[in-house]
N, C-alpha and C positions, 0 to 999 in steps of 0.2 A: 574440511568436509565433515556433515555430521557424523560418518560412521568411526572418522577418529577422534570424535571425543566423547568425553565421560559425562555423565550427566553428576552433579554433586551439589547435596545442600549445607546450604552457612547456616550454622542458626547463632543467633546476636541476642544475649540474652542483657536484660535491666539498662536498656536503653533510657528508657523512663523509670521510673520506680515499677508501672508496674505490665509495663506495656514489653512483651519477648516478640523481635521481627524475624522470620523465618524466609529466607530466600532462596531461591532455587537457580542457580546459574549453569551455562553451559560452556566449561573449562575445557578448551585450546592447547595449545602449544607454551602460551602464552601464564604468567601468574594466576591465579585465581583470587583477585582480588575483588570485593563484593563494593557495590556502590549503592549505598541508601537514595541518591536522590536521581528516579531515572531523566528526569531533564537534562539535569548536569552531563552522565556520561554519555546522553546523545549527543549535547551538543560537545562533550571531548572526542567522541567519537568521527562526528564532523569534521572537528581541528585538525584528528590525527588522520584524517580521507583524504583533507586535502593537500596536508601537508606532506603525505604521502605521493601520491597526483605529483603534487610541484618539484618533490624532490628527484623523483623515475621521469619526469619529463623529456623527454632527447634534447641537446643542445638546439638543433635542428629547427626542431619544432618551437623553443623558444626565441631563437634568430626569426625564424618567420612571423610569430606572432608580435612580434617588437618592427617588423618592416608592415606589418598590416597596422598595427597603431600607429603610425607613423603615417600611411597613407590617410587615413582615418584621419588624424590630427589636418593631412592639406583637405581632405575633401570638408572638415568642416570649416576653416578658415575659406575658401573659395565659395561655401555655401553659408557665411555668416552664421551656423548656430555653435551651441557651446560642446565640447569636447563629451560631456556628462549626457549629451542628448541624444541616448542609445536606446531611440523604440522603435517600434516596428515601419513607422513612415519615413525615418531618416535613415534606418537603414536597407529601405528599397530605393529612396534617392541614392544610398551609396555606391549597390550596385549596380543603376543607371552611370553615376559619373566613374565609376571604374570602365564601364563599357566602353567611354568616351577619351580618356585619358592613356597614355603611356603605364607600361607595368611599374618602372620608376621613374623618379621625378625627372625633368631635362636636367642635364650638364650645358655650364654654358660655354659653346663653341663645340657642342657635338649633336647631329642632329635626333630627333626624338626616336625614341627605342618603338618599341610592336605595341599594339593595344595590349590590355590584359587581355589574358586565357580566360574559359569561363573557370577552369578547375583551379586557377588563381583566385579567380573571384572568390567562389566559393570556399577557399582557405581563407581569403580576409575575411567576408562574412563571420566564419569562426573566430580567426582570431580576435576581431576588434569585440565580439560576446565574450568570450572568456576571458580577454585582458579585462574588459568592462566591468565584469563579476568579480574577478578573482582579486585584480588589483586599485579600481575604483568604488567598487562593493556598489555597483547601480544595478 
């Protein structure tokens, strides 16, 4: 929260010969370590969100999102296109053939389980985006 922290400046002098950088940060809980190049610590910033994200994940949620890639994986083999072909048209055919198909796949010698839920749909929907992003980077 802003009201617990301190407002504090770095100053970086003869960086160049004659060039002094003066920075103004706002110090946390956290080290107060100054980063010259702001690119770089957005994108560690980035790194450390999401690795953050993945690592508070609930088990749960990643069980689920690994049985949504997975259906993902039959719907596109049964629809001929590739694994990577995560847009907006292939996945409203998904959730057409989710509608159509069993929550999981048949067993064989046991007869076929319930259609999907829509509130299942709609957890594949997410999951096959997020596995999409997070662990195929599409």
């Amino acid at each position: 929260m802003l009201s617990e922290q301190r407002r504090t400046t770095v100053e970086i002098g003869d960086l160049t010969e004659d060039i002094a950088l003066r920075l103004t940060v706002y110090v946390g809980t956290e080290e107060n370590v100054p980063f010259l190049n702001p690119q770089a610590r957005l994108a560690q910033l980035d790194r450390d969100a999401t690795r953050h994200v993945e690592d508070h994940r609930p088990e749960k949620t990643r069980t689920g999102y690994g049985a949504d890639w997975n259906a993902w994986l039959r719907f596109c083999t049964d629809s001929g296109l590739p694994p990577t072909a995560v847009r907006s048209g292939t996945l409203v055919l998904f959730v057409e053939w989710c509608w159509l198909h069993p929550a999981r796949p048949p067993r064989p010698g046991r007869p076929p389980g319930p259609l999907t839920a829509p509130s299942t749909i709609d957890r594949r929907l997410s999951g096959v985006v997020v596995t999409a992003r997070r662990q195929h980077k599409l």
